[in-house]
N, C-alpha and C positions, 0 to 999 in steps of 0.2 A: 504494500500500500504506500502512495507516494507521501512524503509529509505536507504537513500544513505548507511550506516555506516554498517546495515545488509547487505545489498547488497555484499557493499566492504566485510567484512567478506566471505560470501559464497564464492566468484571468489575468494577469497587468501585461501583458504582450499581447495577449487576444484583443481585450478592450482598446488598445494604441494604434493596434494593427486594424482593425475591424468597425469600430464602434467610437470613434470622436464623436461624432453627432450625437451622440447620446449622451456622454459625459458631457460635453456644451448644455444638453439639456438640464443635465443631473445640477449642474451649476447655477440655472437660471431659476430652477424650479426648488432648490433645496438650502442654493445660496442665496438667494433672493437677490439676487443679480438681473437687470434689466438685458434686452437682447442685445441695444444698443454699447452694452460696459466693453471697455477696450478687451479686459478678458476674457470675456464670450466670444468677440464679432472680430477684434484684429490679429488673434492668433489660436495656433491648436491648443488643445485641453489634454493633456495626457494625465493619466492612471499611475499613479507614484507607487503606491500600496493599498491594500486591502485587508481585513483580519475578520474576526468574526462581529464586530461590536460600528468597525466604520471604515471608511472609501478615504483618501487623501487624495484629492484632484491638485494639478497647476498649471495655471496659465502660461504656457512658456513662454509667452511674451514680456512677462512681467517678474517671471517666477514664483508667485504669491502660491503659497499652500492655500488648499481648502480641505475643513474634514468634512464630511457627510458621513453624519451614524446611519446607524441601521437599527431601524426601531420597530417591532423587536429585537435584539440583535439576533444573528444568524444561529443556529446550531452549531454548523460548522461549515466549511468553505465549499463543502459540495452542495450548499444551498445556494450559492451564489447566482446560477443562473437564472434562477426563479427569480429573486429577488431583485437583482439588474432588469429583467426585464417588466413585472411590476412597476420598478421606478421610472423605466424609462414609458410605460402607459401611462400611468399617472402625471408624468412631466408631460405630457401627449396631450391627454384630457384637459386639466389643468390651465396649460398656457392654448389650448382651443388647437393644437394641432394634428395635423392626418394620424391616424395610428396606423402602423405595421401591419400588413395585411399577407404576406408570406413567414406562416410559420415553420412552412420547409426550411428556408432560406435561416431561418432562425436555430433549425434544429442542425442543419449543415453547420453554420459558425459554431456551433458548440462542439462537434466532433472535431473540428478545426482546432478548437479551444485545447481540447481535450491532448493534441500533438504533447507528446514528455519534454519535447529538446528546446529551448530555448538558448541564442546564441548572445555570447555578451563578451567578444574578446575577439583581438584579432591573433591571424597567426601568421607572421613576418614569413618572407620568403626565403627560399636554399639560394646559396650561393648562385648555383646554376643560375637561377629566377631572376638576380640582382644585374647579371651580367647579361641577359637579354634585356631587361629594362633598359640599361643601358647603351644598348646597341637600340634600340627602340627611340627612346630619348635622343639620340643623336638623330637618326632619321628625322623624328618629329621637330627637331631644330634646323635643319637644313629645309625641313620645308616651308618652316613661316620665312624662310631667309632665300627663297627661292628665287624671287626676282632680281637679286642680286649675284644669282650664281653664274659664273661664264656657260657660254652658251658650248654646248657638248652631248655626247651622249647618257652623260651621268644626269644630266638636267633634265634632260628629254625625259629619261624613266621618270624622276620622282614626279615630273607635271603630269604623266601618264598616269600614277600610280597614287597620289596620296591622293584625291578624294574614296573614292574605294576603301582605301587603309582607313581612311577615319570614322569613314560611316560602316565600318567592321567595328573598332574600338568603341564606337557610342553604343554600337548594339549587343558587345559584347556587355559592355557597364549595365543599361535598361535590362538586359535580360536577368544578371546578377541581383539586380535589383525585384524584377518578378516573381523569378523561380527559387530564391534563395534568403536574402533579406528580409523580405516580405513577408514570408514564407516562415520563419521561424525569430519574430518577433524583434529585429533590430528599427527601430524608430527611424522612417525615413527621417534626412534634415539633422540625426544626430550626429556628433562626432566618431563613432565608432561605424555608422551608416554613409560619412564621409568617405575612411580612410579606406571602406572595404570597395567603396565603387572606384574612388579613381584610380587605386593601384589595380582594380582590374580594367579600369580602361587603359591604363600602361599596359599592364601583364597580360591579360587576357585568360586564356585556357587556366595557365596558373593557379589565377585566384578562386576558381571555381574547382579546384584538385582541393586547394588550402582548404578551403568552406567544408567540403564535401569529408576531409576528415574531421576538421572540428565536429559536426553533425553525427558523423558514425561512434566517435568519444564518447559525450557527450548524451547517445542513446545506449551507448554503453552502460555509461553510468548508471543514467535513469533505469536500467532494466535492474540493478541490485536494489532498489529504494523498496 
C-alpha cells in the first residue's frame, strides 16, 4: 500500500497537470477571492500540498499561500477524489457556472491520477551526450552567423540544412514535453520543466533515454511501497 506522502505527491501532480481550473475555482469560491484578483485571473494556481484536514493553493504569480480545509476533514487521502470534485461543483453552483458534464472524462483523470511515478529531478548527461551537444552547439552557432560565412560549399549545406535541423529540435522538445513531462507531473513553466526541455532540444534522443530511466527507477521504487 502506497503511503500517505506518495499519495499526496500523485493528487499535487495530477491536480497541476490536469485541473488548474479548478483550483482557480477552489480559490475564488473558498478564498473569497473575486474573479477579477490578480491571483485568480493573471496567473496559474498550483496545488503545493494536500493532507487529510486541508488543500495549500499558490498563486505563482504572487507566490501567496492559500489553505482550504476540508470540512469535514477527509478520512484519508483516498477520499480525495470525491471531495475535489464536490468542491469543484459547488465552486460550479455557487459562482453560477456550467458544471462538468463528462464523468468518463472524470473517471479517466483519476486512473491518470492514480500513475505511482512522479518525476522531480533531472538526470545530467554521459560524457558521450556533452560532447554531441557540443558538436550541436557549434553547428547551431555557425548558423545564426551564417550570413556572414564565405561563400562555399560548407555554407551551401548549413542554408540547405538548418531549417529542417531546427524544426526536428523544436519537435523533439514539444514532444518531450507531451509524452513525458506532462505525463508524469513536472509543472510546465517550472525550473526543473525548463532544464528538461531545452537540453532536449540540444540533445534530442538523449534526453528522452535520460527521462525514460528516471521513470523505470522511480516505478521501481514505487512497486516496494
Amino acid at each position: 500500500m502506497a503511503s500517505d506522502d506518495a499519495r499526496s505527491a500523485r493528487i499535487v501532480a495530477h491536480m497541476n497537470a490536469e485541473h488548474q481550473a479548478s483550483l482557480a475555482l477552489y480559490l475564488r469560491r473558498f478564498a473569497h477571492l473575486p474573479a477579477t484578483h490578480p491571483d485568480v485571473c493573471s496567473s496559474p494556481v498550483n496545488m503545493a500540498s494536500i493532507s487529510t484536514s486541508a488543500m495549500t493553493l499558490v498563486a505563482t504569480g504572487s507566490s501567496r499561500e492559500y489553505v482550504v480545509p476540508f470540512n469535514p476533514p477527509l478520512a484519508s487521502l483516498a477520499d480525495a477524489r470525491v471531495r475535489l470534485v464536490a468542491m469543484d461543483e459547488e465552486c460550479r453552483q455557487v459562482l453560477r457556472l456550467p458544471q462538468k458534464q463528462q464523468q468518463q472524462q472524470q473517471d479517466n483523470d483519476m486512473q491518470h491520477a492514480s500513475h505511482p511515478v512522479v518525476i522531480r529531478e533531472f538526470l545530467p548527461p554521459s560524457a558521450i551526450e556533452l560532447l554531441l551537444w557540443s558538436a550541436v552547439g557549434v553547428m547551431m552557432l555557425l548558423m545564426l552567423y551564417l550570413p556572414w560565412l564565405p561563400d562555399g560549399w560548407f555554407k551551401t549545406i548549413l542554408a540547405t540544412i538548418w531549417r529542417p535541423v531546427l524544426a526536428i529540435h523544436v519537435a523533439e522538445a514539444v514532444w518531450m514535453h507531451y509524452s513525458r513531462l506532462h505525463r508524469y507531473g513536472v509543472p510546465a513553466g517550472s525550473g526543473l520543466w525548463w532544464i528538461w526541455t531545452v537540453t532536449t532540444f540540444v540533445g534530442g534522443y538523449g534526453g528522452f533515454r535520460r527521462f525514460d530511466r528516471l521513470v523505470a527507477r522511480e516505478t521501481s521504487k514505487t512497486k516496494k511501497l
